[in-house]
N, C-alpha and C positions, 0 to 999 in steps of 0.2 A: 469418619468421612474424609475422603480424598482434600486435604486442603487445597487442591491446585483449582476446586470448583468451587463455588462460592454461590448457594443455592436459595431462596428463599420463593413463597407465597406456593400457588397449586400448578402442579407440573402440566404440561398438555403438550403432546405430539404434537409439531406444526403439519401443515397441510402442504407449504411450500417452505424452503429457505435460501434467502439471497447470501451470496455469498462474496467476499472482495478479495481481491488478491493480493497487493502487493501487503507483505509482513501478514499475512493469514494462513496462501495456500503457499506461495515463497517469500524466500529470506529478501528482503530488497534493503530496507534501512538494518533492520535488525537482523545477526549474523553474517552480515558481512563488512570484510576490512575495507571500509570507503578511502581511509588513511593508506593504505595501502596502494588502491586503484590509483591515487591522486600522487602519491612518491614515482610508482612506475613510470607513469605518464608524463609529468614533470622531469625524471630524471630521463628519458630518454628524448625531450624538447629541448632541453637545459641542459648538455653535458657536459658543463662546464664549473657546473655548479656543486657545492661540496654537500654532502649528505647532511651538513648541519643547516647549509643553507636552502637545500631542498626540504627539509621538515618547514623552515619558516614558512617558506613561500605554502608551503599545504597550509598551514597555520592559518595565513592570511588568507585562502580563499576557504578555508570552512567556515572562519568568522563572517564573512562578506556572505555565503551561501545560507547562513543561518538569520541574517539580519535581512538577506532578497526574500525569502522563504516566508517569514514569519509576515508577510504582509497579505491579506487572504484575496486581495484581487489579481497582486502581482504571481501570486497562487496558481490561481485560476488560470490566468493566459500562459503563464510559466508553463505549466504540467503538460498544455497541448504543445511544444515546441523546444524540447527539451533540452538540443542542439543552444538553439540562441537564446534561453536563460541561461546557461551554462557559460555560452561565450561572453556574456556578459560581468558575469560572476567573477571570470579569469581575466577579462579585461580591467573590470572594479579591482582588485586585487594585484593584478599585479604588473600593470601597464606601466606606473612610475619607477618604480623596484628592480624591475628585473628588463624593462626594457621589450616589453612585450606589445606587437601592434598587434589590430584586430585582426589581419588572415592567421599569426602564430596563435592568434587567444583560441582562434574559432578550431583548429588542427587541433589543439591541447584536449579541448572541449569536445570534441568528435571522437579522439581516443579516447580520450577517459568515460565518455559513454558505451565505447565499444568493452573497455576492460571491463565495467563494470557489468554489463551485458554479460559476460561470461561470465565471472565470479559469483550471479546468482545462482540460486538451486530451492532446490523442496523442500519445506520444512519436512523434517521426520514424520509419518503418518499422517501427511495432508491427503495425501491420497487414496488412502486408505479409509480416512475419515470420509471423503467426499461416496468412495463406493458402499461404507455403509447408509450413509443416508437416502442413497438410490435404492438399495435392497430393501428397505422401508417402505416404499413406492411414492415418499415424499419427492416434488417436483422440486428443481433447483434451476437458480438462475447466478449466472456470475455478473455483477454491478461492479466497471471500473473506472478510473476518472483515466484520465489521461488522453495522448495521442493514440490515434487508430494503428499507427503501422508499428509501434513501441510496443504495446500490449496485445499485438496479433502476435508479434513475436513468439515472446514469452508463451502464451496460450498455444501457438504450436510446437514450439522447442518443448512442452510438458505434455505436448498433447493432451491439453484439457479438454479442449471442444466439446472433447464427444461424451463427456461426463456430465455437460450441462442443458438443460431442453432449450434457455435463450442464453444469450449475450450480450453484455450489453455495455458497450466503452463512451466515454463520456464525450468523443470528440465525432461519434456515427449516431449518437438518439441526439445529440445537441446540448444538453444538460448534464450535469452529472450530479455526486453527491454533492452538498444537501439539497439539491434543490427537493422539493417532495415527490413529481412528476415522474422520475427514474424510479422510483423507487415502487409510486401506485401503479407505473404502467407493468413492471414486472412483475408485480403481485397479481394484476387482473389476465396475464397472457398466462400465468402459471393456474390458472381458473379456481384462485384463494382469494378473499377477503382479507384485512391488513390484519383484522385480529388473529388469522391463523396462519399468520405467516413471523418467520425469524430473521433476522437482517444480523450477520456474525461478521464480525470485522474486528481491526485493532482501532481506526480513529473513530476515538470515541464520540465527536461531533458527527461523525458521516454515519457512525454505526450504531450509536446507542438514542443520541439527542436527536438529531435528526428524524429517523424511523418512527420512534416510541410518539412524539409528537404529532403522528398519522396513524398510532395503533396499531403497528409492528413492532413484536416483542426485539429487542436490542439484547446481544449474547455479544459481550465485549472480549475481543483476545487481549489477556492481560501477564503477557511472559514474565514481568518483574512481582506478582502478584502487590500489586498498590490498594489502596484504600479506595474503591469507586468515590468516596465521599469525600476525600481528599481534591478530586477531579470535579465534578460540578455537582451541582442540586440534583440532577436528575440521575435517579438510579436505573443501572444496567437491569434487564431481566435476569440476565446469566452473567458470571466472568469468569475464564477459565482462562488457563493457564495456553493453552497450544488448541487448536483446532482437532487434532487427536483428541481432546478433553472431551468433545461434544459426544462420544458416542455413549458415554456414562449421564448427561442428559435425557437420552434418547431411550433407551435401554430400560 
């Protein structure tokens, strides 16, 4: 058996599948150089500053960016406004240090969202996964959290659109993951019940625990293959390794 899938209890074609994007169908945290985005950026605000002391300065706002992040309300309002968490972050960071006031934090902040904007891309056979599960005549719907004009982007720059029957971004229905509501309303426009529907993501709270606790089977993307039990009480229906994985569920 393919190690990269990780399968257990009785198999059954879904009816519908929600699907999420960032780190599923593209690279957003994972496969791309964030360290990178954040040296460019830096070193063309700062040129004056030496390549030893541009790593620090990144240093300091990934730490400050991992300690803003890790808080799920400041999460929440964070993700719809990406620009002024960001500005914040580089202000936190490096406002004493380097001398930075808040219109240079907010410039740094705005680049370094534009670099990082580009530096995304498609995971290998995301899209390919996506057009086999249409040829199935399985319904699909894409669930994302964030701002509306950030992940219309992206959905046009891959031209997803037209692969999915809804859409649904967490800052145009009002809600996003986990609330349950995102989740039944796109099961019920997809005209499935929650037990025959699949909800494939990488966070495993938006994708597995969330879902599964409303009766939609949870298919965890799991690129470093980890222990699901290692991660919480609650087991994944599926965990595979890329979204490519899923057509060997299917199949």
């Amino acid at each position: 058996m393919d190690t990269s899938i990780q399968t257990g209890g009785d198999e059954m074609r879904p009816k519908a599948v929600l699907l999420d994007l960032d780190d599923t169908i593209i690279a957003f945290e994972q496969g791309v150089d964030l360290d990178a985005c954040w040296r460019n950026v830096c070193g063309t605000h700062l040129p004056g500053s030496s390549v030893g002391e541009i790593g620090g300065l990144v240093g300091k706002i990934k730490e400050r960016a991992k300690r803003y992040w890790s808080d799920e309300e400041r999460h929440r309002v964070g993700r719809l406004d990406l620009d002024k968490a960001r500005t914040e972050i580089v202000t936190s960071a490096l406002g004493s240090d380097a001398g930075i006031d808040a219109a240079a934090a907010a410039r740094i902040a705005i680049d370094y969202g534009r670099e990082r904007d580009e530096a995304v891309v498609l995971h290998p056979g995301a899209i390919d996964a996506i057009a086999h599960i249409r040829s199935l005549g399985i319904k699909l719907a894409l669930i994302t959290n964030g701002a509306s004009a950030a992940q219309r982007r992206k959905i046009e720059r891959f031209r997803l659109g037209e692969l999915f029957d809804h859409i649904y971004i967490e800052e145009e229905f009002g809600v996003g993951k986990p609330d349950p509501r995102i989740y039944l309303h796109a099961v019920d426009k997809l005209g499935a019940l929650p037990e025959e529907a699949w909800m494939v993501g990488d966070n495993y709270k938006w994708e597995v625990v969330a879902p599964q606790a409303i009766g939609i089977r949870g298919v965890w993307i799991n690129p470093q293959g980890i222990d699901p039990g290692t991660v919480h009480s609650v087991q994944p229906y599926r965990s595979i390794r890329t979204l490519g994985n899923i057509r060997k569920l299917l199949d």
